[in-house]
C-alpha positions as CSV (number, residue, x, y, z in Angstrom):
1,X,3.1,28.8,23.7
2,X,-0.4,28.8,21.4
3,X,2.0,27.8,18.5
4,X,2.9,24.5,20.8
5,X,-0.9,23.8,21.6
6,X,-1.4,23.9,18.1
7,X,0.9,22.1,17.0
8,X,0.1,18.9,19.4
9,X,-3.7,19.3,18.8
10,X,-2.9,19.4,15.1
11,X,-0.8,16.0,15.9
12,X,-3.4,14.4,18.0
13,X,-6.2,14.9,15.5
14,X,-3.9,12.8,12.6
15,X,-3.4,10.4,14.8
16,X,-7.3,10.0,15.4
17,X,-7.9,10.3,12.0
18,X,-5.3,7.6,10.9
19,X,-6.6,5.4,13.2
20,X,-10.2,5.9,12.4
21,X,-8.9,5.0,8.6
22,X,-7.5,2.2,9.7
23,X,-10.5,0.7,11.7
24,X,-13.2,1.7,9.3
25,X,-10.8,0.4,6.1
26,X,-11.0,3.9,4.5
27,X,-7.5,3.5,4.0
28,X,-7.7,0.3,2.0
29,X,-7.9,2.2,-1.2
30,X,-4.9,4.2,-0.7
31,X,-2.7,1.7,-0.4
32,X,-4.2,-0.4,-2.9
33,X,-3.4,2.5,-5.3
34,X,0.3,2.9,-4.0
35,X,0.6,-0.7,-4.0
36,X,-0.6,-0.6,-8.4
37,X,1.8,2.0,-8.4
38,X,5.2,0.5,-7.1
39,X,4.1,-3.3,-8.3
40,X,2.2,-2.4,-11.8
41,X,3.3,1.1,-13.0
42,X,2.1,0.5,-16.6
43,X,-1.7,-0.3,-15.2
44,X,-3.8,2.2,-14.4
45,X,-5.7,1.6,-11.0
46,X,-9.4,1.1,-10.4
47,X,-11.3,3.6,-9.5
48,X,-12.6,3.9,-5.6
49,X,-16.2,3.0,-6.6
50,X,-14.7,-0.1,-8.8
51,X,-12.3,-1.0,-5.9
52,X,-15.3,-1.1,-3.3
53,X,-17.3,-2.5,-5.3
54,X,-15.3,-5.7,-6.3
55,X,-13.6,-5.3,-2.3
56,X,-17.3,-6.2,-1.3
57,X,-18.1,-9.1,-4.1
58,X,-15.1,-10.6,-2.9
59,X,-16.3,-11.0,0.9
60,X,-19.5,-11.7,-0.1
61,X,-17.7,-14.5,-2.0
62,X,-16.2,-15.8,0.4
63,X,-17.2,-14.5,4.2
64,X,-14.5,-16.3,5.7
65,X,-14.4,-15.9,9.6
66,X,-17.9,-13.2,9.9
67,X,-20.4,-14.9,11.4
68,X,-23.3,-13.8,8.6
């Protein structure tokens, strides 16, 4: 029966965490790196600090919808 409780807490707390990812857009660089990976396997990724760091120039760039 502990193995069960487990099991769901273990479950819950993904879910959370993926959803937390998701919001916060701490899963952004993960799928920009699988998407390099399937679409431009002979080019090697940026790295996260790179990736954030042009991520943020571009909204900066062009704020779209946010209101400052």
């Amino acid at each position: 029966m502990a193995v069960v409780g487990r099991d769901a807490a273990r479950r819950v707390w993904r879910a959370v965490a993926w959803y937390v990812n998701g919001v916060t857009g701490q899963s952004r660089y993960a799928e920009y790196v699988a998407h390099e990976r399937a679409r431009h396997p002979g080019r090697e990724p940026l790295g996260e600090r790179e990736f954030w760091r042009r991520h943020y120039a571009a909204q900066d760039a062009d704020p779209g919808a946010r209101c400052c």
